[in-house]
N, CA, C and O atoms as a MOPAC input file, in Angstrom:
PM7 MOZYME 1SCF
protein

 N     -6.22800 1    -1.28600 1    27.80300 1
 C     -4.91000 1    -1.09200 1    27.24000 1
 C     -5.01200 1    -1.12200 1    25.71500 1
 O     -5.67800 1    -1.91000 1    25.04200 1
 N     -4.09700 1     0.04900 1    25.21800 1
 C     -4.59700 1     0.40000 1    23.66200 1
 C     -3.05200 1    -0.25800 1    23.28700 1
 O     -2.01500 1     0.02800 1    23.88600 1
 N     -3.21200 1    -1.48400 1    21.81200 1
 C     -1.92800 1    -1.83500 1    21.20800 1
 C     -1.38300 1    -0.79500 1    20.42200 1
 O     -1.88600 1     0.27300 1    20.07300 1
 N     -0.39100 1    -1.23200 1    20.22400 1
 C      0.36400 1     0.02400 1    19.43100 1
 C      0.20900 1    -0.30500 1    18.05900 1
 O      0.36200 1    -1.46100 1    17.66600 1
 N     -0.15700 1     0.86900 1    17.11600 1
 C     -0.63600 1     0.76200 1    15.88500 1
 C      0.31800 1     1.01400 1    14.74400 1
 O      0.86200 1     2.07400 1    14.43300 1
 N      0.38600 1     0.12200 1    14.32400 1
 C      1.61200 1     0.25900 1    13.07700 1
 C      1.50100 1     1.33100 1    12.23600 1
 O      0.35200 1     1.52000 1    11.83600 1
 N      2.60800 1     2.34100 1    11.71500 1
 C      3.11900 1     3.27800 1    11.18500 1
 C      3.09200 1     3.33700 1     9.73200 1
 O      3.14300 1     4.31900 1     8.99100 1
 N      2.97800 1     1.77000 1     9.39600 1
 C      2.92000 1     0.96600 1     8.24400 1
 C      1.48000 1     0.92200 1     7.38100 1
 O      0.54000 1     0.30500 1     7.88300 1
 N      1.33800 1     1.47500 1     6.28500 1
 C     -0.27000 1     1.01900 1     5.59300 1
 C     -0.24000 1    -1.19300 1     5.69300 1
 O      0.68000 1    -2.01000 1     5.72300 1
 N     -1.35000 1    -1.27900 1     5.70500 1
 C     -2.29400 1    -2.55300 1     5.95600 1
 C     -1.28200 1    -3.60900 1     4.26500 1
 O     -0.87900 1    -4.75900 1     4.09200 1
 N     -1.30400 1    -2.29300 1     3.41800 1
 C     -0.99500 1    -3.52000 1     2.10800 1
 C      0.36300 1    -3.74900 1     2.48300 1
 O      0.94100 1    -4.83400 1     2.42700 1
 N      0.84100 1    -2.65200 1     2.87200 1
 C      2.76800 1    -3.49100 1     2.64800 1
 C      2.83400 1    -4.29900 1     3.33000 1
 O      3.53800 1    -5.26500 1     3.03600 1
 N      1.91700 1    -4.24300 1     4.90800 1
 C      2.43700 1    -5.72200 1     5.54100 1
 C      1.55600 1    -7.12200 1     4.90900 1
 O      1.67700 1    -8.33800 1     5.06000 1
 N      0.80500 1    -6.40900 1     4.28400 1
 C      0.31000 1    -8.50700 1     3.73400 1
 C      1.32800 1    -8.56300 1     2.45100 1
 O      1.94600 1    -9.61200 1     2.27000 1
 N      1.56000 1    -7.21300 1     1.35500 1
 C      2.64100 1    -7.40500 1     0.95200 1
 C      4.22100 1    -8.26100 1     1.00400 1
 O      4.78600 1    -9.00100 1     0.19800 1
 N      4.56500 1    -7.76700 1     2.31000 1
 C      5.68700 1    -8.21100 1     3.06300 1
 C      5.76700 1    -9.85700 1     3.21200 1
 O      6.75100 1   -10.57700 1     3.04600 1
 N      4.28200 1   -10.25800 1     3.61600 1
 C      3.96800 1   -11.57600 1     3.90700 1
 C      4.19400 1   -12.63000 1     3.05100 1
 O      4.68100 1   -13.75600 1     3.15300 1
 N      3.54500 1   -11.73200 1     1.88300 1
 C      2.97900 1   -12.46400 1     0.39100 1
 C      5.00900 1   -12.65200 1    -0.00600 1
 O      5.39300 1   -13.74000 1    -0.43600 1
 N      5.70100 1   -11.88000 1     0.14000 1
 C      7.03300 1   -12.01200 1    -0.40300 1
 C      7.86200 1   -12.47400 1     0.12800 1
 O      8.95900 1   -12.33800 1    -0.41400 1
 N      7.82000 1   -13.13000 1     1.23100 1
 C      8.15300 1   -13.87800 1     2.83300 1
 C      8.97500 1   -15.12000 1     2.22700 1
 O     10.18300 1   -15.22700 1     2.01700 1
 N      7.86500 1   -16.07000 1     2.00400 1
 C      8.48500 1   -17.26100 1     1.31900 1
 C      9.63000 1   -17.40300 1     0.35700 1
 O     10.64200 1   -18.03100 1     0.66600 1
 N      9.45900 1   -16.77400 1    -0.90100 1
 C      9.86000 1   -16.37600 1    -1.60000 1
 C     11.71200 1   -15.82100 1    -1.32700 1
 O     12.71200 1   -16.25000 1    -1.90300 1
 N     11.61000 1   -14.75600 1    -0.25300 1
 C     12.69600 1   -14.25200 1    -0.20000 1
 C     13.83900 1   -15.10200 1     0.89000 1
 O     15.06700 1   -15.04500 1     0.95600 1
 N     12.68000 1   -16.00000 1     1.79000 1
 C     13.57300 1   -16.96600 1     2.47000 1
 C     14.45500 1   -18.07000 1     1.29300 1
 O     15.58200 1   -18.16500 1     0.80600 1
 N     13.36900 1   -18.65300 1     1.24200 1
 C     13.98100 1   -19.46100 1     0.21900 1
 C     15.04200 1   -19.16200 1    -0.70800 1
 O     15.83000 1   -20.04900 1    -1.03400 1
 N     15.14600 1   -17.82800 1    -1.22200 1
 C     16.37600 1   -17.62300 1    -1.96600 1
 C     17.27000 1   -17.70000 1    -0.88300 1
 O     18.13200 1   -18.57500 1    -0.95800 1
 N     17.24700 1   -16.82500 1     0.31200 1
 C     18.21400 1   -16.60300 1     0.73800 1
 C     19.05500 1   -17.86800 1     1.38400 1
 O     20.28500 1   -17.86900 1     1.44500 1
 N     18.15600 1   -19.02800 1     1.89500 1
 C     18.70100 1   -20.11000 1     2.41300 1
 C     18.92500 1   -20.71200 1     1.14200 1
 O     20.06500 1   -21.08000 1     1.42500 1
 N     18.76300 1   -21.14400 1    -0.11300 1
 C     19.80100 1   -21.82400 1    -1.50500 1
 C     20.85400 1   -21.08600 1    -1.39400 1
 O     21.90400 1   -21.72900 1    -1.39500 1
 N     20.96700 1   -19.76300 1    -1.28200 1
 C     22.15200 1   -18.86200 1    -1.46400 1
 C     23.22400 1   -19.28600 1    -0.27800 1
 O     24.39100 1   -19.37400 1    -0.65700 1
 N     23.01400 1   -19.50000 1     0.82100 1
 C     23.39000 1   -20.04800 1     1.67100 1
 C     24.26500 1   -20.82600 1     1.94100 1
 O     25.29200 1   -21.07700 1     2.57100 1
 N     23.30000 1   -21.21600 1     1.05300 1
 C     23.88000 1   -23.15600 1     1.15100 1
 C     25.24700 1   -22.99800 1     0.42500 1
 O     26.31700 1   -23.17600 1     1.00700 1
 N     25.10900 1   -22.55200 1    -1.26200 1
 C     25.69200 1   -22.64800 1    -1.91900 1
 C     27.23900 1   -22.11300 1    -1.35000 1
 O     28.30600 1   -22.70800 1    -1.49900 1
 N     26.98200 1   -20.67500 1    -0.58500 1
 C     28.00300 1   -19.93200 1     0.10300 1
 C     28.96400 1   -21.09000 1     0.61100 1
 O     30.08200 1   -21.24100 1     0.11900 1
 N     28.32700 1   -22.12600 1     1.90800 1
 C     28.62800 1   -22.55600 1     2.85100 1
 C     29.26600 1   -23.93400 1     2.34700 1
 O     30.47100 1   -24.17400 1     2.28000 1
 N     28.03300 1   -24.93900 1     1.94600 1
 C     28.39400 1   -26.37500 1     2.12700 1
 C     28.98100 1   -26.67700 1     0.93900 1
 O     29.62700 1   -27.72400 1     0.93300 1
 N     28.91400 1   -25.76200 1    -0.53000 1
 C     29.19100 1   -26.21800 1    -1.83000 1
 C     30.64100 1   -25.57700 1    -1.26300 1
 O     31.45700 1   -26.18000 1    -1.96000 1
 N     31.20100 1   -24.92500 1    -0.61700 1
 C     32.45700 1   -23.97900 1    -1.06400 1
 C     33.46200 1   -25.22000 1    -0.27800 1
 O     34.60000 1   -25.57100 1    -0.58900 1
 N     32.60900 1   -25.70200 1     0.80300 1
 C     33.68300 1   -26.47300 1     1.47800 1
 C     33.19300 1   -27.82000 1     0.41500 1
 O     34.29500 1   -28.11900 1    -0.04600 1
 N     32.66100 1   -28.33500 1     0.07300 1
 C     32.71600 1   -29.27100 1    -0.81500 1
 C     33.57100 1   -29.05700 1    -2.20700 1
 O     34.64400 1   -29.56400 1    -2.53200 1
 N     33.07500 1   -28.51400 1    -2.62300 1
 C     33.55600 1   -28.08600 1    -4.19200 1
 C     34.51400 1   -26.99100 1    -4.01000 1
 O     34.45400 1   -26.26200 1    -5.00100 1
 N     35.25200 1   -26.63100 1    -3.27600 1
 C     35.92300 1   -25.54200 1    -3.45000 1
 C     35.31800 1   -23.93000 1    -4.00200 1
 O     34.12200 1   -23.64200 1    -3.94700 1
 N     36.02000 1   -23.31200 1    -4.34700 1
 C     35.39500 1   -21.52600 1    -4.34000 1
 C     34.64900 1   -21.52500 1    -5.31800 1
 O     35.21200 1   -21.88300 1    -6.35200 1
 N     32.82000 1   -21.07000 1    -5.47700 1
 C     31.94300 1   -20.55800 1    -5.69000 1
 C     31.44000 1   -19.38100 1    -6.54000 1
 O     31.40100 1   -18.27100 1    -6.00800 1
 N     31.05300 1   -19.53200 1    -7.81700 1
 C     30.76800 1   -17.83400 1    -8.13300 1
 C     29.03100 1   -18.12100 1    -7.64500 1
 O     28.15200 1   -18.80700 1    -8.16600 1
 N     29.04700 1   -17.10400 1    -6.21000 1
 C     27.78200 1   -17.63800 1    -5.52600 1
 C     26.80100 1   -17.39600 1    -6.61600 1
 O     27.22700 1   -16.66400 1    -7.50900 1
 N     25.51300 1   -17.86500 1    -6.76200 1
 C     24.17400 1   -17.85400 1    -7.38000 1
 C     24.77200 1   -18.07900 1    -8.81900 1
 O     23.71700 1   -17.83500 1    -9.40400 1
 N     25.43100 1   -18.28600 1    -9.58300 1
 C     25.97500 1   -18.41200 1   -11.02300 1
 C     25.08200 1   -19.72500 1   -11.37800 1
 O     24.30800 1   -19.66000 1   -12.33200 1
 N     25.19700 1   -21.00500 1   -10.55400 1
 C     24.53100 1   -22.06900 1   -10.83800 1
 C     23.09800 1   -22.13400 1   -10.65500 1
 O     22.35300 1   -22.74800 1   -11.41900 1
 N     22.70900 1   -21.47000 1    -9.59500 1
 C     21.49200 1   -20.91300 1    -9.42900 1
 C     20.75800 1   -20.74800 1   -10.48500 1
 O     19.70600 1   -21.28900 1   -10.82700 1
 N     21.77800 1   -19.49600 1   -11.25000 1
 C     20.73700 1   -18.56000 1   -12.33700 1
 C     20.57400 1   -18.97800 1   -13.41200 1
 O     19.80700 1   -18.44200 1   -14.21200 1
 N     21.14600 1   -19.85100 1   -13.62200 1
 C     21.15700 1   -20.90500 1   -14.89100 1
 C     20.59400 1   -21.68700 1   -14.85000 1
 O     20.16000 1   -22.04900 1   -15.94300 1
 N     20.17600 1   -22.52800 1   -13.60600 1
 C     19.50100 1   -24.06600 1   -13.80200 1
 C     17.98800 1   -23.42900 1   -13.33400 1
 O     17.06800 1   -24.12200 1   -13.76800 1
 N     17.72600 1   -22.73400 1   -12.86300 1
 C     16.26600 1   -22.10300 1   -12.62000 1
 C     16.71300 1   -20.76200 1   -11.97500 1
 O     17.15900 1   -20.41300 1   -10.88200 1
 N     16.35600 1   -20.11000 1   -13.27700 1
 C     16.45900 1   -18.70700 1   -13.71000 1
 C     14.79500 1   -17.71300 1   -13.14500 1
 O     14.59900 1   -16.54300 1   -12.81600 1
 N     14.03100 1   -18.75500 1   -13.25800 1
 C     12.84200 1   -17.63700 1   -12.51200 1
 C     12.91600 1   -17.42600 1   -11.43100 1
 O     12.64600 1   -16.30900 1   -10.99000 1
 N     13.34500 1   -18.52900 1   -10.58400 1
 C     13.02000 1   -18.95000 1    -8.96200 1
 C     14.39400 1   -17.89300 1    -8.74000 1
 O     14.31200 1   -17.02100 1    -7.87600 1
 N     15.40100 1   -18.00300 1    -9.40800 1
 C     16.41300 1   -16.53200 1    -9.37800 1
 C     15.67200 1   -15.41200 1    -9.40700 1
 O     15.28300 1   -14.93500 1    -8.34100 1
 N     15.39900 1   -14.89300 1   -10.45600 1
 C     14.67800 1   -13.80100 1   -10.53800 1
 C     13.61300 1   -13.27900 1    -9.64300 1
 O     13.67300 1   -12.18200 1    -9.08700 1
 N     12.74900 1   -14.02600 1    -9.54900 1
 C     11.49400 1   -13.88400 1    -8.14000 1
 C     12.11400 1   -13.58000 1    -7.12700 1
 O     12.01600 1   -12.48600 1    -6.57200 1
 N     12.94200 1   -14.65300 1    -6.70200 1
 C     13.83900 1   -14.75900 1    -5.27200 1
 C     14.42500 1   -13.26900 1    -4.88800 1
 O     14.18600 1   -12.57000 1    -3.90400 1
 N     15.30100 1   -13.03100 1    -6.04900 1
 C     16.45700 1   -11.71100 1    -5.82900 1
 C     15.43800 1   -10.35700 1    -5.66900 1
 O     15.55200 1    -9.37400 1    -4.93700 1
 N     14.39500 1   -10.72100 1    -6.66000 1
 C     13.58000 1    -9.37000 1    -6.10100 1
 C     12.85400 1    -9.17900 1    -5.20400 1
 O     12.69000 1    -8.07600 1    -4.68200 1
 N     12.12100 1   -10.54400 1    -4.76700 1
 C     11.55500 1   -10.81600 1    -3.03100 1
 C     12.61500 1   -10.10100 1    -2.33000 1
 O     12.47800 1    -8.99400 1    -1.80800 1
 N     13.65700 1   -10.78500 1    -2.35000 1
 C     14.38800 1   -10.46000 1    -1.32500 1
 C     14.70100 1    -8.79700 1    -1.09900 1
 O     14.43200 1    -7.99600 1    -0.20400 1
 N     15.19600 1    -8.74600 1    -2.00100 1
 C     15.17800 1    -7.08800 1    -2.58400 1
 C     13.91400 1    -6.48300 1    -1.62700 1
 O     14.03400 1    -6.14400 1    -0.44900 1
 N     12.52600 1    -6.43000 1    -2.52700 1
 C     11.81400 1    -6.08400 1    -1.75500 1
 C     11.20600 1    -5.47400 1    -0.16100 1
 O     10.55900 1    -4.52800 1     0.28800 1
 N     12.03800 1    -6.95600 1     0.38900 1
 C     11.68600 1    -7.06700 1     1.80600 1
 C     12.53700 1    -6.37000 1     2.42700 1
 O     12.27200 1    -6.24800 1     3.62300 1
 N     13.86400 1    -5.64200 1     1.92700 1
 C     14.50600 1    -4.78900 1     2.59000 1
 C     14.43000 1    -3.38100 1     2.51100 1
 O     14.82000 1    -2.58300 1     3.36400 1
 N     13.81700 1    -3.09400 1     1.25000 1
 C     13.25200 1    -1.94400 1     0.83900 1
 C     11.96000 1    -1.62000 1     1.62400 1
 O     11.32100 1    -0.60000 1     1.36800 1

């Protein structure tokens, strides 16, 4: 029995991998902020606090994430 062979070149998926972490992690802070800060603190300009108190881990994050949908 022959597996089925991805359609995909070899780099984008270690690519994909390598940007994995990265794009979770934003997306679960983003999350959070959506969810537990809005019912805590009332309404949210989502990622605003984010991008200010650590502005790289923003930046990396949004384009991981980016990335991985592209």
């Amino acid at each position: 029995m022959e597996l089925a062979r991805s359609c995909l070149p070899a780099w984008l998926g270690v690519s994909w991998l390598c940007f994995l972490p990265l794009a979770l992690a934003f997306a679960v802070r983003i999350a959070w902020e959506k969810t537990v800060w809005t019912m805590m603190r009332g309404p949210q300009m989502v990622g605003f606090s984010l991008g200010h108190i650590h502005p790289l881990f923003f930046i990396t994050g949004a384009l991981s994430a980016y990335l991985m949908v592209v």
